[in-house]
ROBAVO-21591 format. One record per residue: residue number from 1; x, y, z of N, C-alpha, C, CB in turn; residue in one letter. Coordinates in Angstrom, 2 decimals, decimal comma. Atoms other than C-alpha are relative to their C-alpha. Glycine has a CB too. Example, Ala and Ser with C-alpha at 12.3 -4.5 7.8 and 13.67 -1.06 7.14 Angstrom:
// residues 2
PT    nr        nX        nY        nZ       caX       caY       caZ        cX        cY        cZ       cbX       cbY       cbZ   rest
PT     1      0,89     -1,19      0,00     12,30     -4,50      7,80      0,90      1,20      0,00     -0,99      0,03      1,25      A
PT     2     -0,82     -1,19     -0,06     13,67     -1,06      7,14     -0,77      1,09      0,73      0,41      0,46     -1,42      S
***
This chain:
// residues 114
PT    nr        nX        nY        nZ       caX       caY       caZ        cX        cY        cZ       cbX       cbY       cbZ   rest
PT     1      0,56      0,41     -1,28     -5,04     18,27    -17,17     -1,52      0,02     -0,11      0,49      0,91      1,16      X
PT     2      1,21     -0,08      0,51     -8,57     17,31    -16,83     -0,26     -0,10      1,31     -0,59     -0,90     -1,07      X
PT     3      0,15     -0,22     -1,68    -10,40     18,50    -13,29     -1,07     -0,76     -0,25     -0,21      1,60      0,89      X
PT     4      1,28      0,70     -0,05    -13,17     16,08    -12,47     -0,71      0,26      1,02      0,08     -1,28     -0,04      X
PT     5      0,78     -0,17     -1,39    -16,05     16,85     -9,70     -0,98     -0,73      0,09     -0,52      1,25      0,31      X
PT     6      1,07      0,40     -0,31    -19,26     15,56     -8,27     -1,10      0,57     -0,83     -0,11      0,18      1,23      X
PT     7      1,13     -0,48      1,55    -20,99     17,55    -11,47     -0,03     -0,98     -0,90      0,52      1,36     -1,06      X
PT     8     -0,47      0,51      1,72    -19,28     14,89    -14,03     -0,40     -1,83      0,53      2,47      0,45     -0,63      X
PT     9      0,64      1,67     -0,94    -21,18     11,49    -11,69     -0,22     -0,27     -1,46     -1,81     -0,14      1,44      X
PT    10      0,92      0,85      1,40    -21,80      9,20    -14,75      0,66      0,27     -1,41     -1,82      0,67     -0,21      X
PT    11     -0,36     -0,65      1,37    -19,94     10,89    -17,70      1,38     -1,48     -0,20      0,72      2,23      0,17      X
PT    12     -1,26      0,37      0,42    -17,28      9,44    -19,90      0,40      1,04     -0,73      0,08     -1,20     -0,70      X
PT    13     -1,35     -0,96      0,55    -14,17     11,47    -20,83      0,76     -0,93     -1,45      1,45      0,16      1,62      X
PT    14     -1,62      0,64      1,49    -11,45     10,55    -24,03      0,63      0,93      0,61      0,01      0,25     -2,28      X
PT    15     -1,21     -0,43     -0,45     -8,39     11,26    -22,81      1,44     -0,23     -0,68      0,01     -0,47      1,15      X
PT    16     -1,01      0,66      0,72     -5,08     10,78    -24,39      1,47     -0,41      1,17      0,41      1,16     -1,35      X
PT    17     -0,83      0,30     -1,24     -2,21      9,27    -22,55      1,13      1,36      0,40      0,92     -1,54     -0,37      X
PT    18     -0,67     -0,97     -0,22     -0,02     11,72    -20,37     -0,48      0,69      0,72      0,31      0,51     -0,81      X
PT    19      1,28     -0,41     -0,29     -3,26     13,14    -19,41      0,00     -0,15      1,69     -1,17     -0,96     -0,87      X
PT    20      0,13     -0,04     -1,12     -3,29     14,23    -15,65     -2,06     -0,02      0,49      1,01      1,34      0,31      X
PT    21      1,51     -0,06     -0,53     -6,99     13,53    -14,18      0,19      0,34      1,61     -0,91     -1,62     -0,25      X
PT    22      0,26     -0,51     -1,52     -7,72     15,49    -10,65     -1,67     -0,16      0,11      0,58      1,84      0,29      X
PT    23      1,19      0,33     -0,34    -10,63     14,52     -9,32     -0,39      0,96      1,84      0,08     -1,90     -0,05      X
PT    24      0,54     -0,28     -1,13    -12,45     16,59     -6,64     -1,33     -0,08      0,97      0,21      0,76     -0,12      X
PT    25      1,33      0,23     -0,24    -15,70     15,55     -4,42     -0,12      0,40      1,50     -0,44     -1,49     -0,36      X
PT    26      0,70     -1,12     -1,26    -17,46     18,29     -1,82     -0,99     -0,65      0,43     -0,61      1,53     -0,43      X
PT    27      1,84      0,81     -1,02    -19,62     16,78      0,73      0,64      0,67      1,27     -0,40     -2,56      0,31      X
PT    28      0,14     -0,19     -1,08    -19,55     17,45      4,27      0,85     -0,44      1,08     -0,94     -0,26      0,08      X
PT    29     -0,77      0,51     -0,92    -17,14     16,57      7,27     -0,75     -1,29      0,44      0,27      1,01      1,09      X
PT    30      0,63      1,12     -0,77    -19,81     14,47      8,74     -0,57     -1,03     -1,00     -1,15      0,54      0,96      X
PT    31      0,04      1,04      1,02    -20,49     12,69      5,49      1,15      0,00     -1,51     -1,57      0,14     -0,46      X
PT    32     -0,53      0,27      1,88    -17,86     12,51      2,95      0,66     -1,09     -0,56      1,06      0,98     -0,52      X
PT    33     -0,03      1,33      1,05    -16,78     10,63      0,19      1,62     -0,89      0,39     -0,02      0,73     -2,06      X
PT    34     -1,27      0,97      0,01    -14,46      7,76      0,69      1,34      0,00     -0,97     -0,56     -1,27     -0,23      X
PT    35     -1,35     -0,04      0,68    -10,87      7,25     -0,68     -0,51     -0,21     -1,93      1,16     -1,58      0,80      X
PT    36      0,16     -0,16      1,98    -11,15      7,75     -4,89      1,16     -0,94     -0,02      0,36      1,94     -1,09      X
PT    37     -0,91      1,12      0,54    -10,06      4,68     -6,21     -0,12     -0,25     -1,99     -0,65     -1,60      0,99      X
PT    38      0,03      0,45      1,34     -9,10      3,25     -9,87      0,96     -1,46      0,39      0,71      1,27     -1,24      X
PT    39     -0,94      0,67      0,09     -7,56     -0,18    -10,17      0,29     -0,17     -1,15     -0,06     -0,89      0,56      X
PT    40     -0,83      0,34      1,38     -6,99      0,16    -13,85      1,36      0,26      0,06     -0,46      0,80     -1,21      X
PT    41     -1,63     -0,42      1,05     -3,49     -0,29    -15,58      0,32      0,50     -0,55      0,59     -0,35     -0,71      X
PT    42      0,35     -1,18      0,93     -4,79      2,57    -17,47      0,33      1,08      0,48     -1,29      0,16     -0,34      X
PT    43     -0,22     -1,25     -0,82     -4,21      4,96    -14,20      1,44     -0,16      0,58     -1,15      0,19      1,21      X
PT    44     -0,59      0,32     -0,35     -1,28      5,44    -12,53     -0,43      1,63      0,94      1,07     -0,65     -0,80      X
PT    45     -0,37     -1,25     -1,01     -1,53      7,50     -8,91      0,56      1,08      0,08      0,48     -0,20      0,71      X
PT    46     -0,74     -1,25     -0,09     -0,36     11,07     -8,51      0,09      0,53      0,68     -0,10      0,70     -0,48      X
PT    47     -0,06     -0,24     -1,24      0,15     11,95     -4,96      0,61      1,52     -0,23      0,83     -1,15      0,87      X
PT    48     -0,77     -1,21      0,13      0,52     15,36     -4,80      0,07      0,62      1,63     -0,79      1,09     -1,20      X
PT    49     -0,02     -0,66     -1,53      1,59     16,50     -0,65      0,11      1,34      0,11      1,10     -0,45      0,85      X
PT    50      0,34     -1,34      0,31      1,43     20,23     -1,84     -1,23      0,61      0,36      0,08      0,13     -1,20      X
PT    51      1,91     -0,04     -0,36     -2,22     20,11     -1,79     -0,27      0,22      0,84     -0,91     -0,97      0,00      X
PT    52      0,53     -0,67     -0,98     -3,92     21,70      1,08     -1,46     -0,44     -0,27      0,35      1,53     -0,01      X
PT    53      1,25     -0,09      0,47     -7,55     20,30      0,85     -1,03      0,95      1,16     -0,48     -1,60     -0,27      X
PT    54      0,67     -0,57     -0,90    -10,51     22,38      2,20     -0,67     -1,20      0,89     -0,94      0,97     -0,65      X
PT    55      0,25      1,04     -0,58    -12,57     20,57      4,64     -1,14     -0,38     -0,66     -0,06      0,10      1,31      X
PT    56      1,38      0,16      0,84    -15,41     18,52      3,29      0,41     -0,68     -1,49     -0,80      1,66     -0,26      X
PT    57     -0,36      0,45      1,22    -13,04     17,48      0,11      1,03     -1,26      0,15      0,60      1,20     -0,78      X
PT    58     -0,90      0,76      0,23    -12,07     14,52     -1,01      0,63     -0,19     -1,43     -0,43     -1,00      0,45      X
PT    59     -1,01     -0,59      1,35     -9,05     14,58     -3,91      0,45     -1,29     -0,39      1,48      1,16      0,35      X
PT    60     -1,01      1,54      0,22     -7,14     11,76     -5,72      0,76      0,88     -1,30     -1,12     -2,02     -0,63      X
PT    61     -0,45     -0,06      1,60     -4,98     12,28     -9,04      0,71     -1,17     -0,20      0,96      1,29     -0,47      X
PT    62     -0,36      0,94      0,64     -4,21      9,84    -11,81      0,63      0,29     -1,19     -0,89     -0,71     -0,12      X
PT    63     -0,40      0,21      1,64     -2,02      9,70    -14,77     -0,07     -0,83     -1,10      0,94      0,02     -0,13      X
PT    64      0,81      0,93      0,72     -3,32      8,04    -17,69      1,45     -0,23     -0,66     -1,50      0,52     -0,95      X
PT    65     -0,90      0,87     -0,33     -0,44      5,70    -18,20      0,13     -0,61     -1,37     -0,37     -0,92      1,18      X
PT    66     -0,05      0,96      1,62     -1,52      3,61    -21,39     -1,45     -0,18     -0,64      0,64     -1,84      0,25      X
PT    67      1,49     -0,25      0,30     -4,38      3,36    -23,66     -0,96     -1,27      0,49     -0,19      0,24     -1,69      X
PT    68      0,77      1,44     -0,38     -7,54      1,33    -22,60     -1,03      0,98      1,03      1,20     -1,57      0,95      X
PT    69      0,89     -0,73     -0,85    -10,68      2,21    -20,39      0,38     -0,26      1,28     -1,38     -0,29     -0,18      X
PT    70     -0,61     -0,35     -1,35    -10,43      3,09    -17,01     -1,23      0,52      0,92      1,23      1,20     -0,17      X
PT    71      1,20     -0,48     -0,66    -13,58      3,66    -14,25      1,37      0,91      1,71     -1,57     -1,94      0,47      X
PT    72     -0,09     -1,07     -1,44    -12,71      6,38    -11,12     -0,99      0,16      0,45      0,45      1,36     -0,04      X
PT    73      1,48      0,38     -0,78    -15,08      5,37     -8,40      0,02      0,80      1,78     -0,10     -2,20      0,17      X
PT    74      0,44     -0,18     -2,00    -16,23      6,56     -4,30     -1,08     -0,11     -0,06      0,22      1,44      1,02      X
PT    75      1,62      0,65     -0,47    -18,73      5,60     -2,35     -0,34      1,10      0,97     -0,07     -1,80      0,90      X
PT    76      0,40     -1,23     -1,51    -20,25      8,17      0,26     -1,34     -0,79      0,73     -0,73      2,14     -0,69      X
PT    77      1,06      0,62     -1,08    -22,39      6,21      3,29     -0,88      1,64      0,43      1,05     -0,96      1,71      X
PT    78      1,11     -0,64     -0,97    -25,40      7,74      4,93      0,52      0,15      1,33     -1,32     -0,87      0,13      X
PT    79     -0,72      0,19     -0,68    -23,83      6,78      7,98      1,59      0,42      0,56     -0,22     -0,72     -0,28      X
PT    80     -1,24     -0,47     -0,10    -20,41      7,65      9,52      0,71     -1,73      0,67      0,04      1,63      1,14      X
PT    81     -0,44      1,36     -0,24    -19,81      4,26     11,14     -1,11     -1,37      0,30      0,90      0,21      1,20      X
PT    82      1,11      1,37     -0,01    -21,90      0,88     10,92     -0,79     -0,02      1,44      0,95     -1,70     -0,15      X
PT    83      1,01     -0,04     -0,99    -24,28      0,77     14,20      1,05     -1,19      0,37     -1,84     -0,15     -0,30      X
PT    84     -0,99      0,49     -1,46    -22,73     -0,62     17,57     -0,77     -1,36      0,22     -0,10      1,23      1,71      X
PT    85      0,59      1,14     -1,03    -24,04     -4,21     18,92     -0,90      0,58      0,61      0,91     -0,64      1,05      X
PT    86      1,35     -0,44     -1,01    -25,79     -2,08     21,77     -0,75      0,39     -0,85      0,09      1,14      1,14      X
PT    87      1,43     -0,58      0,63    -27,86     -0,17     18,98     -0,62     -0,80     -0,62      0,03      1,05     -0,90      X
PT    88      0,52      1,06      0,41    -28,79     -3,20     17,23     -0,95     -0,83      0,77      0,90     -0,61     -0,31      X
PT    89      0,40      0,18     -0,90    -29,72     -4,49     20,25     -1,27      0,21      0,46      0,61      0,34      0,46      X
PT    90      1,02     -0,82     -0,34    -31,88     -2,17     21,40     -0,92      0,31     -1,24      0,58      1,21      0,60      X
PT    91      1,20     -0,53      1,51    -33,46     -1,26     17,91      0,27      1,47     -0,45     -1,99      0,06      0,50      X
PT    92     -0,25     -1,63      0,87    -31,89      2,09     17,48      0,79     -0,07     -1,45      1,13      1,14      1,05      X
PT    93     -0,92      0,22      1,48    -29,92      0,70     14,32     -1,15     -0,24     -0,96      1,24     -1,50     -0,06      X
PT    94      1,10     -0,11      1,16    -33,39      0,10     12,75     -0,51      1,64     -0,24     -1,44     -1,01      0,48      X
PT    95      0,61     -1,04      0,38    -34,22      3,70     12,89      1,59      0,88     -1,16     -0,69      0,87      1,68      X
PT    96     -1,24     -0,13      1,03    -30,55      4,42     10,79      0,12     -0,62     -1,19      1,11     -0,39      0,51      X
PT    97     -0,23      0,19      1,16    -30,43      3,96      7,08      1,49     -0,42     -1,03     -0,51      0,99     -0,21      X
PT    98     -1,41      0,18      0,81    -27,00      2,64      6,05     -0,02     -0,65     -1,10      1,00     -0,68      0,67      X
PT    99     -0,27      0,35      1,62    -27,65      1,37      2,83     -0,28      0,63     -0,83     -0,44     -0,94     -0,51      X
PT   100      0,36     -1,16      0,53    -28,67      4,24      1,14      1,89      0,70     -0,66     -1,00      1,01      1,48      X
PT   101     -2,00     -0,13     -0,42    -24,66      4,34     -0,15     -0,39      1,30     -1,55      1,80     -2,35     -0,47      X
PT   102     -0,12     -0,72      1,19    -24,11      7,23     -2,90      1,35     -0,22     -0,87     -0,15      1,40      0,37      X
PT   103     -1,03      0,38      0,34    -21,87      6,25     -5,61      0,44      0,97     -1,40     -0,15     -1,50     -0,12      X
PT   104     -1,33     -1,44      1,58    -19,00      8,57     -8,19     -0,10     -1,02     -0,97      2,56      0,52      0,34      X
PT   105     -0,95      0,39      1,28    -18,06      7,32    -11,00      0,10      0,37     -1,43     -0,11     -1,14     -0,17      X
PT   106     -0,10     -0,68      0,99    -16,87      8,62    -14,11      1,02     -1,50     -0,70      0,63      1,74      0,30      X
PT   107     -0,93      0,81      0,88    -14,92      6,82    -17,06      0,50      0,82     -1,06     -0,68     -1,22     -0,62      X
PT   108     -1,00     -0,54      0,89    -11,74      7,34    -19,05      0,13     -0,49     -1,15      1,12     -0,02      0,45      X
PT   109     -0,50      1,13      0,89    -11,40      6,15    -22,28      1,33      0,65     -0,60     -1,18     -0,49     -1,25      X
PT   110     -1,32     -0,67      0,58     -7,63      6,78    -23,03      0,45     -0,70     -1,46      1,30     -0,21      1,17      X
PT   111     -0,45     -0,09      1,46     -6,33      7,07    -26,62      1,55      0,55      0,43     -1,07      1,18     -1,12      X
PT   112     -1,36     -0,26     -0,33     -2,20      7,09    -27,28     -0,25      1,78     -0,63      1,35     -1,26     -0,92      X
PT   113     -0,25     -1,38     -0,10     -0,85     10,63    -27,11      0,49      0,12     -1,61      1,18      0,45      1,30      X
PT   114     -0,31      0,09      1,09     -0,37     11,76    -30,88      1,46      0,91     -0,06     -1,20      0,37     -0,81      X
***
């Protein structure tokens, strides 16, 4: 099993297939990180409903499936929801920074299981 966090932003892993990846990323209730995605053919989902997360965490797991590279990505906004019509409006959406986006990502490069 290989635990991944918000320490390992930018890294690449070798992994061999079989290979459970947990991914965990600590931010804040009022800002945290969006759903952890992979669309490689390389991952395959691992839903685990056991899990209890604290608050502030967002979790995913993947099983590395077959060999080939593989990116595990989130995005975390500045923002909690895009500015309203009325604040736009008015000009309070210019004093809010929503593009300021913070982005995960790590990469797998999986090798077959020997």
């Amino acid at each position: 099993m290989l635990t991944v966090t918000v320490a390992d932003n930018g890294k690449t892993f070798c992994v061999a297939t079989g290979t459970v990846v947990e991914v965990f990323l600590r931010s804040t209730p009022s800002n945290m990180w969006q759903p952890i995605y992979s669309g490689s053919p390389v991952l395959a989902p691992r839903p685990d409903p056991r899990m209890a997360l604290q608050i502030g965490v967002t979790r995913a797991a993947f099983e590395v499936v077959r060999p080939g590279t593989a990116a595990i990505t989130s995005v975390r906004y500045p923002c909690r929801v895009p500015p309203s019509p009325v604040a736009i409006a008015s000009g309070a959406a210019s004093r809010v920074n929503c593009a300021a986006v913070a982005l995960f990502r790590v990469t797998l490069v999986a090798k077959p299981s020997v």
